[in-house]
C-alpha positions in Angstrom: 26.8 -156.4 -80.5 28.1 -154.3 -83.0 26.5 -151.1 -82.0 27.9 -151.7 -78.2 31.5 -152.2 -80.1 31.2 -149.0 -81.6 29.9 -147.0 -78.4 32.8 -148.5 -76.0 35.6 -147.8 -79.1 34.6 -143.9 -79.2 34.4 -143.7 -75.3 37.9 -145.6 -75.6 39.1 -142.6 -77.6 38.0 -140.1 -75.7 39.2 -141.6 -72.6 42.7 -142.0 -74.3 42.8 -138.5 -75.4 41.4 -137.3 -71.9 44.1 -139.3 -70.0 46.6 -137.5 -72.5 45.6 -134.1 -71.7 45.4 -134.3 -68.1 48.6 -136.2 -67.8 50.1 -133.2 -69.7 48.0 -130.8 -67.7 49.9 -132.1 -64.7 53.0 -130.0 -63.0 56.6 -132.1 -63.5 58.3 -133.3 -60.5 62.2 -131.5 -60.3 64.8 -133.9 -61.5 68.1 -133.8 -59.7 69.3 -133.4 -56.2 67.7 -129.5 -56.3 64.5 -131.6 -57.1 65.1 -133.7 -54.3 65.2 -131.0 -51.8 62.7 -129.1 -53.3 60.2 -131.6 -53.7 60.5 -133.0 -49.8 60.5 -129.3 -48.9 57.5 -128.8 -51.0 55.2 -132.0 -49.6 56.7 -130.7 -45.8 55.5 -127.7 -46.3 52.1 -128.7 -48.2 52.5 -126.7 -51.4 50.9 -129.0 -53.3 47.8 -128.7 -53.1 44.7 -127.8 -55.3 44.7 -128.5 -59.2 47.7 -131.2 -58.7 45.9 -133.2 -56.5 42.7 -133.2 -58.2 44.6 -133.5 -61.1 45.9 -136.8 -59.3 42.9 -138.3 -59.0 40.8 -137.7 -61.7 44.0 -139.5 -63.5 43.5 -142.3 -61.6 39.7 -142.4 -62.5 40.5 -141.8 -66.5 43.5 -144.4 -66.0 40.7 -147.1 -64.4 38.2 -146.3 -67.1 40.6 -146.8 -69.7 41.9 -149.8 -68.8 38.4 -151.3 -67.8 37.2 -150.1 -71.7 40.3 -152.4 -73.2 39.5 -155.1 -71.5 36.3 -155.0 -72.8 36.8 -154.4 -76.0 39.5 -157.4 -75.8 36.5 -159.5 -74.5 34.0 -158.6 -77.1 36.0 -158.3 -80.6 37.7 -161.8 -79.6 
């Protein structure tokens, strides 16, 4: 049980510091009402496209994995 601990707490790390790095790989969304018209203009007009998107979803993926990895790590230490 131990060794299984140990395997799921360095793939927890990793995880963490994966969903870091693609969170900050990630284009910011433009605050303000510039942003605002921007940003519609931008989804209306399909600029975003490409790295954000997959960027989008392999967040999702690292954000599911993460989450499933602390619950199981919850389970197993308590």
């Amino acid at each position: 049980m131990v060794v299984v601990q140990v395997i799921l707490t360095v793939l927890h790390v990793i995880l963490c510091i994966g969903l870091i790095a693609i969170i900050l790989l990630q284009s910011g969304k433009s605050a303000g009402l510039s942003g605002a018209i921007a940003g519609g203009a931008e989804t209306f007009f399909g600029k975003k496209k490409g790295l954000d998107e997959f960027l989008g979803k392999i967040t999702v993926y690292v954000a599911v994995a993460f989450a499933v990895t602390s619950v199981v790590l919850v389970i197993i230490t308590g």
